[in-house]
ZADO-1210 file (C-alpha; in nm, 4 decimals, padded with zeros to 6 digits):
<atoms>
<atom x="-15.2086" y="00.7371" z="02.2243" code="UNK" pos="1"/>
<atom x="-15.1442" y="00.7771" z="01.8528" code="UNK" pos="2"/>
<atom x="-15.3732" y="01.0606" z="01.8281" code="UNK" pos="3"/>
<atom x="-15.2282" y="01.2451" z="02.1230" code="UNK" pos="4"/>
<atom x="-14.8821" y="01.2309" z="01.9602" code="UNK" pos="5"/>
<atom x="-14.9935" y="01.3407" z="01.6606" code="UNK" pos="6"/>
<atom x="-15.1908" y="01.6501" z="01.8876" code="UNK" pos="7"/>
<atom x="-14.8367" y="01.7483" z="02.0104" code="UNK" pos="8"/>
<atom x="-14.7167" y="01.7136" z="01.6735" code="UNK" pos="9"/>
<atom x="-14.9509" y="01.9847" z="01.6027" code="UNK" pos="10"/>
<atom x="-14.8985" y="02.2356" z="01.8750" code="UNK" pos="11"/>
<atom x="-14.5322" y="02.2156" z="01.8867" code="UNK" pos="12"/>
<atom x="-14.5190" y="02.3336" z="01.4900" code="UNK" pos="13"/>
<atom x="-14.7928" y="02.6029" z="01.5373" code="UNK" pos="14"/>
<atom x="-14.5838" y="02.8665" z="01.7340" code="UNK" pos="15"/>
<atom x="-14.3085" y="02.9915" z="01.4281" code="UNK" pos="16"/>
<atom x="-14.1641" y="03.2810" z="01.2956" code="UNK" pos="17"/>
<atom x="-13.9882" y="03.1755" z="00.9823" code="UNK" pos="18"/>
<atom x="-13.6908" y="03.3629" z="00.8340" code="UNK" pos="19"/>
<atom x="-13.6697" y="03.1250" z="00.4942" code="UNK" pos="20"/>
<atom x="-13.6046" y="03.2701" z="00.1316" code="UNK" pos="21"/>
<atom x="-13.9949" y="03.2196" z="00.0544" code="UNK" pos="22"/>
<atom x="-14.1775" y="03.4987" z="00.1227" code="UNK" pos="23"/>
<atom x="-14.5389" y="03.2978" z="00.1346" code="UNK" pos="24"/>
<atom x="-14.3775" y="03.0688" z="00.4018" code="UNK" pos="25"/>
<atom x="-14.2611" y="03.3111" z="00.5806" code="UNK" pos="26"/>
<atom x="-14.6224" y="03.4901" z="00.5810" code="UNK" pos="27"/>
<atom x="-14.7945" y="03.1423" z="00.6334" code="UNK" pos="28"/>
<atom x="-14.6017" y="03.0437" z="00.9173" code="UNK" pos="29"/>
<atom x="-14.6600" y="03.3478" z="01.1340" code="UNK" pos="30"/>
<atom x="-15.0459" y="03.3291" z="01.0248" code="UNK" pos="31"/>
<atom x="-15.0502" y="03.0213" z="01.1519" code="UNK" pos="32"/>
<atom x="-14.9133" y="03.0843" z="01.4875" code="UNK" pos="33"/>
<atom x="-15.1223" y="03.3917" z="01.5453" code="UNK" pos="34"/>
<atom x="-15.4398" y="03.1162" z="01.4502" code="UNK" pos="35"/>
<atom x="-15.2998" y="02.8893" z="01.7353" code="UNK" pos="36"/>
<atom x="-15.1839" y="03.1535" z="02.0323" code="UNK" pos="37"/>
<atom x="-15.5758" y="03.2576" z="01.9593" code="UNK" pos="38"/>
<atom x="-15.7328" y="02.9709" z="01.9835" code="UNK" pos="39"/>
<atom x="-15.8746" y="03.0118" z="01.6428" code="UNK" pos="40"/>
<atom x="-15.7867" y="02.6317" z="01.5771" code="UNK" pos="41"/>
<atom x="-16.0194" y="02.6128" z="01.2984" code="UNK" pos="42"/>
<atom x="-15.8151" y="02.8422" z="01.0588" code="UNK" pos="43"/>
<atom x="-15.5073" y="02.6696" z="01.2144" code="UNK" pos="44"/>
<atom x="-15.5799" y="02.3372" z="01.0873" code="UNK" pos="45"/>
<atom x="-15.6010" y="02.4718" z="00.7609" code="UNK" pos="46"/>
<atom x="-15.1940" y="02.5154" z="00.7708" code="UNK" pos="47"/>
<atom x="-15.1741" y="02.1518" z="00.9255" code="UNK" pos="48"/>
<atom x="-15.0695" y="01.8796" z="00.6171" code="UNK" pos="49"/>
<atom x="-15.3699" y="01.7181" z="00.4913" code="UNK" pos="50"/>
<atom x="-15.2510" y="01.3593" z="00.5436" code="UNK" pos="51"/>
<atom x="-15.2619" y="01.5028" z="00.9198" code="UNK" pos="52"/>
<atom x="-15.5806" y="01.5885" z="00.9350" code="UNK" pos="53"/>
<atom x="-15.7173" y="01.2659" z="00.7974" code="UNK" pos="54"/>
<atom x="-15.4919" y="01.0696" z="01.0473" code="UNK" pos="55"/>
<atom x="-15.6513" y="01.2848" z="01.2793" code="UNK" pos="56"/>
<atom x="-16.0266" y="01.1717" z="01.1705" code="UNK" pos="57"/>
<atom x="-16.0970" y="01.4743" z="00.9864" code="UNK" pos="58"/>
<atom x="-16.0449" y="01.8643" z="01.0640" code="UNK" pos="59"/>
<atom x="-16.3453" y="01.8998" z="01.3170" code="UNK" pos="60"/>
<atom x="-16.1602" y="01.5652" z="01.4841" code="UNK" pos="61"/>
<atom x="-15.8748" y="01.7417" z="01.4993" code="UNK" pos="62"/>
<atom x="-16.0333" y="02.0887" z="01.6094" code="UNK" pos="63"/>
<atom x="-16.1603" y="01.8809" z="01.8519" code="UNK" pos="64"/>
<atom x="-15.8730" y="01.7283" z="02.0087" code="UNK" pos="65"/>
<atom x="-15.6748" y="02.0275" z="01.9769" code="UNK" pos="66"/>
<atom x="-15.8811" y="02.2320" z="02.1861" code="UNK" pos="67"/>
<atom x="-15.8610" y="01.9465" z="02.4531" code="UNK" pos="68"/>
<atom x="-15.4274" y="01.8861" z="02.4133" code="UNK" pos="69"/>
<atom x="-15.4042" y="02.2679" z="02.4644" code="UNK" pos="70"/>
<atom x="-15.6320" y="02.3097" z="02.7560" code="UNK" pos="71"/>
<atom x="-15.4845" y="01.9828" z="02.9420" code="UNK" pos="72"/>
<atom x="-15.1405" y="02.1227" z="02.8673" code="UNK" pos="73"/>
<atom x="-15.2356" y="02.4347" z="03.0610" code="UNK" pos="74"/>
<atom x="-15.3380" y="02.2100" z="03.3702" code="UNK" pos="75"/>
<atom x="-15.0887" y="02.0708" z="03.3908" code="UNK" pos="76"/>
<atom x="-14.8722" y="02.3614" z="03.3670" code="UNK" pos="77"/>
<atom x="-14.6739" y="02.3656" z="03.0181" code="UNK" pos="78"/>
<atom x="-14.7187" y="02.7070" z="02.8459" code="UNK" pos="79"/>
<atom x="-14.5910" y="02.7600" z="02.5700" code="UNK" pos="80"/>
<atom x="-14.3510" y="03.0723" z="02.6074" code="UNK" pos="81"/>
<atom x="-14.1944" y="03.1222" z="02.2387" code="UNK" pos="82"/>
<atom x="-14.1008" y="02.9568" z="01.8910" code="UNK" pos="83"/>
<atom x="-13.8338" y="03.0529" z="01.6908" code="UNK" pos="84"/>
<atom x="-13.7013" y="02.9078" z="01.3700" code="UNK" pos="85"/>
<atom x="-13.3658" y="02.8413" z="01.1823" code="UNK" pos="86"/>
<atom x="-13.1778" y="02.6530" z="00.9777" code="UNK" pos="87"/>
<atom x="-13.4286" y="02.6141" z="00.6463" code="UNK" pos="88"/>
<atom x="-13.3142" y="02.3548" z="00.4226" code="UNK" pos="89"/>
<atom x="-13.2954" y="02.3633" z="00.0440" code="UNK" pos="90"/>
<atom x="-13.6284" y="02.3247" z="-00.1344" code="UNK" pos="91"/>
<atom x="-13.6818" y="01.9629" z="-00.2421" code="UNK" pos="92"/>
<atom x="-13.9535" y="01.8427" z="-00.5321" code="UNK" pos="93"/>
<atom x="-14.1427" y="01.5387" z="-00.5287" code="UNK" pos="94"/>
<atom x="-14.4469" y="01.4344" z="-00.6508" code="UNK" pos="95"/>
<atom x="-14.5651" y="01.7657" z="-00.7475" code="UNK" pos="96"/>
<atom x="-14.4976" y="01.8833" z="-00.3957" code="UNK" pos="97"/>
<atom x="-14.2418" y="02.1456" z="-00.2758" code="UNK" pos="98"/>
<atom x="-14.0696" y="02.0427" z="00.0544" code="UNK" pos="99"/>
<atom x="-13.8315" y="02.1828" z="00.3310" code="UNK" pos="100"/>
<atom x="-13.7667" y="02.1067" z="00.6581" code="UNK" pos="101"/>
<atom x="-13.7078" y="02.3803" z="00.9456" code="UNK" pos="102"/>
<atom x="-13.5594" y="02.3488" z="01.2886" code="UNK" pos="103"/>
<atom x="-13.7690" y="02.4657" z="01.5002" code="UNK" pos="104"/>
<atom x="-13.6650" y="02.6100" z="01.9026" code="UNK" pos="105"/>
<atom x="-13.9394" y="02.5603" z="02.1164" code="UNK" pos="106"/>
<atom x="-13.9389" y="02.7213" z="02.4893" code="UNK" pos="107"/>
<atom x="-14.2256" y="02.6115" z="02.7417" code="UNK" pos="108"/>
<atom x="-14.2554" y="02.6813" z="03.0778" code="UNK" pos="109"/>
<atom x="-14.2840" y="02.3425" z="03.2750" code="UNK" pos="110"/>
<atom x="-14.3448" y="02.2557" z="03.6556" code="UNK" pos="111"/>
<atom x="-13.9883" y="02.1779" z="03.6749" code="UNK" pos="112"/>
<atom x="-13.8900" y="02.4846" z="03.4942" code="UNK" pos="113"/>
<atom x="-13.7895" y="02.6122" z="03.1694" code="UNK" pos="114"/>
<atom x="-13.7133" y="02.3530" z="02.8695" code="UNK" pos="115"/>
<atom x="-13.5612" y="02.4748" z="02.5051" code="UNK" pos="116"/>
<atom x="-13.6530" y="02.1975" z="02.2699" code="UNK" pos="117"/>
<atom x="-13.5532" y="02.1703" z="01.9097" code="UNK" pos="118"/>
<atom x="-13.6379" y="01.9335" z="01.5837" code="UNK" pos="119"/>
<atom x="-13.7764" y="01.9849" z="01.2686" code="UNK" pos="120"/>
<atom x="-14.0888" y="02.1021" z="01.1239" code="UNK" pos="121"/>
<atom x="-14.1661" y="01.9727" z="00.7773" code="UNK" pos="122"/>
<atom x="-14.2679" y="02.2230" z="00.5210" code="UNK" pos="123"/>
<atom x="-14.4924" y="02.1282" z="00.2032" code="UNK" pos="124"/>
<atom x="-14.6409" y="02.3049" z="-00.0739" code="UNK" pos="125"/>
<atom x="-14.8608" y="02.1235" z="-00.3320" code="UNK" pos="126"/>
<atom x="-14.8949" y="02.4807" z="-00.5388" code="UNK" pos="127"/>
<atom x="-14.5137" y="02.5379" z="-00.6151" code="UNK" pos="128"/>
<atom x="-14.4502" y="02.7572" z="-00.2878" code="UNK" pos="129"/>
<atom x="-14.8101" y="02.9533" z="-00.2957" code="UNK" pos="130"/>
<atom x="-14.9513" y="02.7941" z="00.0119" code="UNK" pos="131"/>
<atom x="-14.7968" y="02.5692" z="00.2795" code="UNK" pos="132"/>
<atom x="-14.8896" y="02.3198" z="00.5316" code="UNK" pos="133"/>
<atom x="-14.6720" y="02.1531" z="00.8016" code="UNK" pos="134"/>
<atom x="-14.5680" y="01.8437" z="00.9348" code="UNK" pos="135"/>
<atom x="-14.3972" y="01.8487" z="01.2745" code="UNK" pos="136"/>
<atom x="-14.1709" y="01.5837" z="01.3721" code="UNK" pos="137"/>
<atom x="-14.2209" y="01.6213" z="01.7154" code="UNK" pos="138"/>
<atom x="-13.8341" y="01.4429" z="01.7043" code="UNK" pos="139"/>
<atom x="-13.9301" y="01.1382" z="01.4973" code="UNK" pos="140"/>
<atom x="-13.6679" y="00.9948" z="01.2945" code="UNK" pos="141"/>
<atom x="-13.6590" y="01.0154" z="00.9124" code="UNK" pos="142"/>
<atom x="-13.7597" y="00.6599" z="00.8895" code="UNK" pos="143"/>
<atom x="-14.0840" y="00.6788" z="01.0801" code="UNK" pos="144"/>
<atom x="-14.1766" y="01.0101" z="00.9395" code="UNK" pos="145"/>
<atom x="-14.1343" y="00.8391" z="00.5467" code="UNK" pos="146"/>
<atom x="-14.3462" y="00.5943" z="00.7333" code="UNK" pos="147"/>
<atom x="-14.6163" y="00.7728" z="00.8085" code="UNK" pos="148"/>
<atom x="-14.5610" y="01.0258" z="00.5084" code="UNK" pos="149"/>
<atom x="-14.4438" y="00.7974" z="00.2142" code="UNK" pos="150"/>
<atom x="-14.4245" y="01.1084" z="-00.0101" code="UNK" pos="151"/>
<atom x="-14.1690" y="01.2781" z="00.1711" code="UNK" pos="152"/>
<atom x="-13.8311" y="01.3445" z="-00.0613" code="UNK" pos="153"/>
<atom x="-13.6200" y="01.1261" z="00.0849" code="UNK" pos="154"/>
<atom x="-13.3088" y="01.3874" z="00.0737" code="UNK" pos="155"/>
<atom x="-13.5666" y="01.5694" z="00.3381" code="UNK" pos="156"/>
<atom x="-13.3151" y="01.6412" z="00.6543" code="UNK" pos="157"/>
<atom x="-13.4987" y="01.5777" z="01.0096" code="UNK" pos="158"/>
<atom x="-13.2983" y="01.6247" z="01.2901" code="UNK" pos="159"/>
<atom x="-13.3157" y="01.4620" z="01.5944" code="UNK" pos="160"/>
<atom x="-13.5005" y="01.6196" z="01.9039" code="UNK" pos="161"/>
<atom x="-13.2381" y="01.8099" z="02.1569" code="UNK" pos="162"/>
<atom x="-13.4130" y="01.9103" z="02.4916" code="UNK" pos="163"/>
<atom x="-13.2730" y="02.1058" z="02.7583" code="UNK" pos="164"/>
<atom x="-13.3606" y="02.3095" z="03.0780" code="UNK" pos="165"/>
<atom x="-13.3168" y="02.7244" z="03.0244" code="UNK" pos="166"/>
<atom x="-13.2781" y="02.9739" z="03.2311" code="UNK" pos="167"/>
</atoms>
């Protein structure tokens, strides 16, 4: 069960197009999303925090299990229909790490009809802002994701999860 959350973790933060003061986000997120909506999953779990992919039993592990979230998702009849981002927080340093969290608006087309999530997507950059990986917080609290992610700052702002049925 742990594993699949940590799968949805993964393919609700791949689908972005940032608008954030960093250029090399910006750049990284929309790489990443055009990896995932291709099914190239092995350059998309190059974007995905390391920490992640070691939870996840290693990147062919999570290759793996993304290939099989994605294609169960589809029969059962959740698409994925568009990502959009706002609300980028200040830059926070810890650790040698560069941090920010996004919101992130996800719209999927369900059996019961259209839902418009939104919650944050962690941001990190071990390289001063050069290259980024992501955490998404699938709606997990700030205490579970320092949990889970000890070196997050703890100023880092994660918002809770709002869901709701769209048009």
């Amino acid at each position: 069960m742990k594993k699949f959350c940590w799968i949805l973790l993964l393919i609700a933060s791949s689908s972005i197009v940032a608008q954030t003061s960093n250029k090399n986000l910006n750049s990284q997120l929309q790489k990443m999303k055009t990896y995932l909506l291709a099914g190239d999953y092995e350059n998309f779990a190059d974007y995905t925090y390391p920490k992640v992919v070691e939870m996840m039993g290693g990147k062919s592990n999570m290759v793996s299990a993304t290939k099989q979230a994605f294609q169960q998702m589809n029969n059962d009849g959740f698409f994925f229909t568009d990502v959009t981002f706002k609300d980028s927080s200040d830059f926070l340093k810890k650790n040698g790490e560069l941090q920010c969290a996004l919101t992130q608006v996800i719209r999927m087309k369900t059996p019961e009809g259209k839902i418009e999530s939104e919650y944050s997507l962690l941001a990190i950059s071990s390289d001063s802002g050069s290259n980024w990986t992501f955490i998404d917080t699938s709606g997990k609290d700030k205490e579970t994701m320092l949990k889970y992610f000890p070196n997050l700052h703890s100023d880092i702002s994660i918002k809770p999860k709002k869901q709701k049925f769209v048009e």
